[in-house]
matplotlib code that plots the C-alpha trace (Angstrom):
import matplotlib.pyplot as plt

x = [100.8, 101.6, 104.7, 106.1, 104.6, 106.9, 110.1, 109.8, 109.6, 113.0, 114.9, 113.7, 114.1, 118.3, 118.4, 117.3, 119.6, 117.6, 118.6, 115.3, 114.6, 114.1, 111.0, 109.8, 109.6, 108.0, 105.6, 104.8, 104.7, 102.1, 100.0, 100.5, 99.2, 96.1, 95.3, 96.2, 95.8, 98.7]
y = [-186.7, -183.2, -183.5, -186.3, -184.4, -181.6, -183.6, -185.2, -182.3, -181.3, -183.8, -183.4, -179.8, -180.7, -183.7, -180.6, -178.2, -175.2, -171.8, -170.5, -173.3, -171.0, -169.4, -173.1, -174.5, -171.0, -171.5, -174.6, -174.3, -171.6, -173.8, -177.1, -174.6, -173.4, -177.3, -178.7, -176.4, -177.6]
z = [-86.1, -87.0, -85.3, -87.1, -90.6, -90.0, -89.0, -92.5, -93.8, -91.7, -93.2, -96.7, -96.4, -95.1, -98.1, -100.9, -98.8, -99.6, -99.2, -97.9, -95.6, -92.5, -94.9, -95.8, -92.0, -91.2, -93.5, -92.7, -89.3, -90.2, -92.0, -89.5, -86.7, -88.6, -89.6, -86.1, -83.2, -81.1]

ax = plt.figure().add_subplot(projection="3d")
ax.plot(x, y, z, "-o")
ax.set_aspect("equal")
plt.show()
């Protein structure tokens, strides 16, 4: 389920187009990995 969480979050973060998306989908990875271990 995490998975599919964060590929949601890839295409939102391509539709919005930010600048800092490389900082987002760390950080999100960062927090995906605490909540599920993969």
């Amino acid at each position: 389920m995490c998975h599919q969480k964060v590929t949601k979050m890839e295409q939102v973060v391509q539709v919005l187009n930010w600048r800092k998306w490389t900082q987002v989908l760390l950080e999100l990875q960062r927090v995906l990995n605490k909540y599920c271990k993969d």
